[in-house]
Every structure is written in C-alpha cells, then in structure tokens.
C-alpha positions in Angstrom: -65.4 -77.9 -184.3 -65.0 -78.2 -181.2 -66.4 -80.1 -178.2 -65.7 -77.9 -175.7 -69.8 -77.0 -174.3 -70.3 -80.8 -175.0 -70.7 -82.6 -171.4 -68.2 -85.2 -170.4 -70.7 -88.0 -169.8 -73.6 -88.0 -172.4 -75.2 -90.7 -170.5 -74.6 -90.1 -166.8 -77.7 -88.8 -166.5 -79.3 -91.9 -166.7 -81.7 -93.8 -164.6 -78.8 -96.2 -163.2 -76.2 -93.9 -162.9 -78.9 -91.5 -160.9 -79.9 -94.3 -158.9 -76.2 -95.7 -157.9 -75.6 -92.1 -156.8 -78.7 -91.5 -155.2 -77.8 -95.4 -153.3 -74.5 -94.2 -152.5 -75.7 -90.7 -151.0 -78.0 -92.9 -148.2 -75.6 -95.6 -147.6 -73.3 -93.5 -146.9 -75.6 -91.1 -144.0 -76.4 -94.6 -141.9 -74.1 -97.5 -141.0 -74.8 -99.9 -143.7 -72.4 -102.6 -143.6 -73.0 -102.7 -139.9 -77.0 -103.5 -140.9 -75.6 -106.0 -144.1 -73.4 -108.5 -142.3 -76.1 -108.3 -139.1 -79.4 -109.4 -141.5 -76.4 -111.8 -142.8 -75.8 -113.7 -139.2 -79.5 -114.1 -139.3 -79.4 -116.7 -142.2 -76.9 -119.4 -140.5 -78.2 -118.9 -137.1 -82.0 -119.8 -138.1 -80.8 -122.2 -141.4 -78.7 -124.8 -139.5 -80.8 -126.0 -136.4 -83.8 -126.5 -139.3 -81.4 -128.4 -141.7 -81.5 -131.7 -143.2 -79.3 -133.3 -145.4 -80.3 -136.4 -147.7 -77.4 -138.7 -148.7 -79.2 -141.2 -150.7 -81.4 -143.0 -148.6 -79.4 -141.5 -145.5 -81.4 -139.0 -144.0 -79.3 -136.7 -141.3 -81.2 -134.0 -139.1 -79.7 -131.1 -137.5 -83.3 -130.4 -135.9 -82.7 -129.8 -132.3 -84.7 -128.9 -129.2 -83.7 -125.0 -129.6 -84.8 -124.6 -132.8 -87.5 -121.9 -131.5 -84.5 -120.2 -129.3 -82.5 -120.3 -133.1 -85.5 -118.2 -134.8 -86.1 -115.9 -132.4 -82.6 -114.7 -132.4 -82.8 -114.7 -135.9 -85.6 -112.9 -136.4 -84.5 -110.0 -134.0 -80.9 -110.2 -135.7 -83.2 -109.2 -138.7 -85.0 -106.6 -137.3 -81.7 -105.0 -135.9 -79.7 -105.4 -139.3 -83.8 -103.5 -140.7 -83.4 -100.9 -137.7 -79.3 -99.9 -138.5 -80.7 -98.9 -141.8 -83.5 -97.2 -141.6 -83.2 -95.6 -137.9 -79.3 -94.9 -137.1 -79.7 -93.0 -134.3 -80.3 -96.2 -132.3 -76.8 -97.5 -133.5 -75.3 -98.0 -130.1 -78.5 -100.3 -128.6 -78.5 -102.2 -131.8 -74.6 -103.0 -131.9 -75.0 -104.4 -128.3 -77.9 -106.6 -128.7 -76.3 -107.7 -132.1 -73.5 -108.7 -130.1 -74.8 -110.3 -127.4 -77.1 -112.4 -129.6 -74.4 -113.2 -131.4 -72.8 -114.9 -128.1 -76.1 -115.9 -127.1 -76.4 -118.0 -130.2 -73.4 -120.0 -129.3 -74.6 -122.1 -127.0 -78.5 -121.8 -128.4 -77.9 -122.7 -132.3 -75.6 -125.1 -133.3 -72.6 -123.2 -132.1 -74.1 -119.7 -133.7 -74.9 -121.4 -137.0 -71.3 -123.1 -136.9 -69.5 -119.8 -135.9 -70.4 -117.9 -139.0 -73.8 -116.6 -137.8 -71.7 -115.4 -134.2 -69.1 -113.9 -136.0 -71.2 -112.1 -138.9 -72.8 -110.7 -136.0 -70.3 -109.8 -133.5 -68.4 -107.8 -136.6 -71.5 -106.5 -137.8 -72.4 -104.9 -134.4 -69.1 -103.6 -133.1 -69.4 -101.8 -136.7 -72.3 -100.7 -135.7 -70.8 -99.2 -132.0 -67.8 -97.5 -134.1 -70.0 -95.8 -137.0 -70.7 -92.3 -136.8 -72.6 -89.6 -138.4 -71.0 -87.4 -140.5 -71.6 -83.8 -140.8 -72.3 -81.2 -143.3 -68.7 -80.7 -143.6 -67.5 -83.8 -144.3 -65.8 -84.1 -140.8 -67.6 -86.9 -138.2 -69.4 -85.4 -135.2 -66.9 -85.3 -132.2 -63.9 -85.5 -133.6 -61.9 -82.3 -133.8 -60.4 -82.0 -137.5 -57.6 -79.4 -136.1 -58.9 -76.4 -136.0 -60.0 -75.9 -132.7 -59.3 -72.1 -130.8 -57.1 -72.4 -128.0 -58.1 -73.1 -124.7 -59.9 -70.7 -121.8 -56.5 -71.7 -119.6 -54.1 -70.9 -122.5 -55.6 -67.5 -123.5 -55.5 -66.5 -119.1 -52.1 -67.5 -119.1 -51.6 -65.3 -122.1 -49.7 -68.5 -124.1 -51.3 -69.1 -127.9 -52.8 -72.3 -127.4 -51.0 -75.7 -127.7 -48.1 -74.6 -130.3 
C-alpha cells in the first residue's frame, strides 16, 4: 500500500486553516501593521489624561484641562488606523495626519500618552507613507523588477540599452 493519492495535509482544509489563509490573503493587499500600531497610539493618547491612580487612601489624577483635545485625537487616530484597513488607497493622507497627530499630541496629552501614543503613531504612519500595493505579479507598483526594454535614446543611438 501506498500513500501516494493520499493528500499531504488531511486537515488543512479546515475552518481555521481556511480562515488564517483567507486572513493572510487581505492583510497582505492593504497596509495592516500601518492601521495596527495607529488604532494602538489611540489607547495611551485618550487613557492617560483620564487616568487615576488609588494608592490607598492617596488618590492621584492625571485629569487635565485637554482631556477633550486627548479624545479627539484619539478618536480620529482610530478612524485612521479603521480607514488604512478597509480603504488603502487613502494611505498617503492617512500616514500624514497619523503623524501630525501624533506630534500634535505632544504638547495636547500628557506628552502623547508619555511618548508611547506619539511614537506608535509616528511609526505607524510613516508605514503607512512607505506601503505599497502589490500587483498581480508579485512585484510592487512602480518599481521596475529588471526587466525593463531599453530606452527610446539607446535604441536611436543604435546602443542595446544600459549593458
């Protein structure tokens, strides 16, 4: 007996094995980690500036006066990191304002959740600026893989490109 029409995974076929690959298929035609660690600069940026800390009978309160300016970064950070996701094509605009904000939140929120919030979102949106879309080929869009034809000015001059 042999095993040879048997199938090398049995079990691949499976509902989590279908749905890791199906995961990895769209995470991999958007700029994901670019949309993680910007919803992730959202959560120290709006958490800190609403924080308070019981030691005992020692109450101390981060509240400050820019607690509104903390959430509405925040909240946009959020709906930038939502928008890198589910609309790539605005990758460029949404890099930018993730990286502004995440300056901007220096001075507004508790030094931009205590530099993690500024620095998850600075990272996330220069990601997002450098991502590109792949295409069919496997090769990113606008960057020449090597096999270009030679140039108009080559072929008048009668040369064979750039070799």
């Amino acid at each position: 007996m042999t095993s040879a029409g048997a199938p090398a995974h049995p079990h691949s076929d499976g509902g989590f094995a279908r749905a890791r690959r199906d995961f990895r298929a769209w995470r991999r035609t958007r700029p994901f980690w670019a949309g993680l660690l910007v919803l992730l600069a959202a959560a120290p940026i709006i958490y800190f500036p609403y924080f308070n800390l019981s030691l005992g009978a020692l109450s101390v309160a981060m509240s400050t006066t820019a607690g509104a300016g903390s959430l509405v970064i925040g909240l946009t950070l959020i709906v930038l990191g939502g928008l890198l996701w589910f609309q790539p094509i605005i990758r460029f605009f949404a890099g930018c304002v993730a990286v502004f904000l995440g300056v901007l939140s220096l001075p507004i929120s508790n030094f931009g959740g205590f530099f993690v919030g500024t620095l998850l979102a600075a990272a996330g949106g220069l990601l997002a600026l450098a991502w590109g879309p792949v295409d069919g080929d496997g090769h990113a869009e606008g960057i020449p893989d090597g096999t270009e034809e030679p140039s108009a000015a080559a072929i008048r001059a009668g040369g064979q490109g750039s070799e």
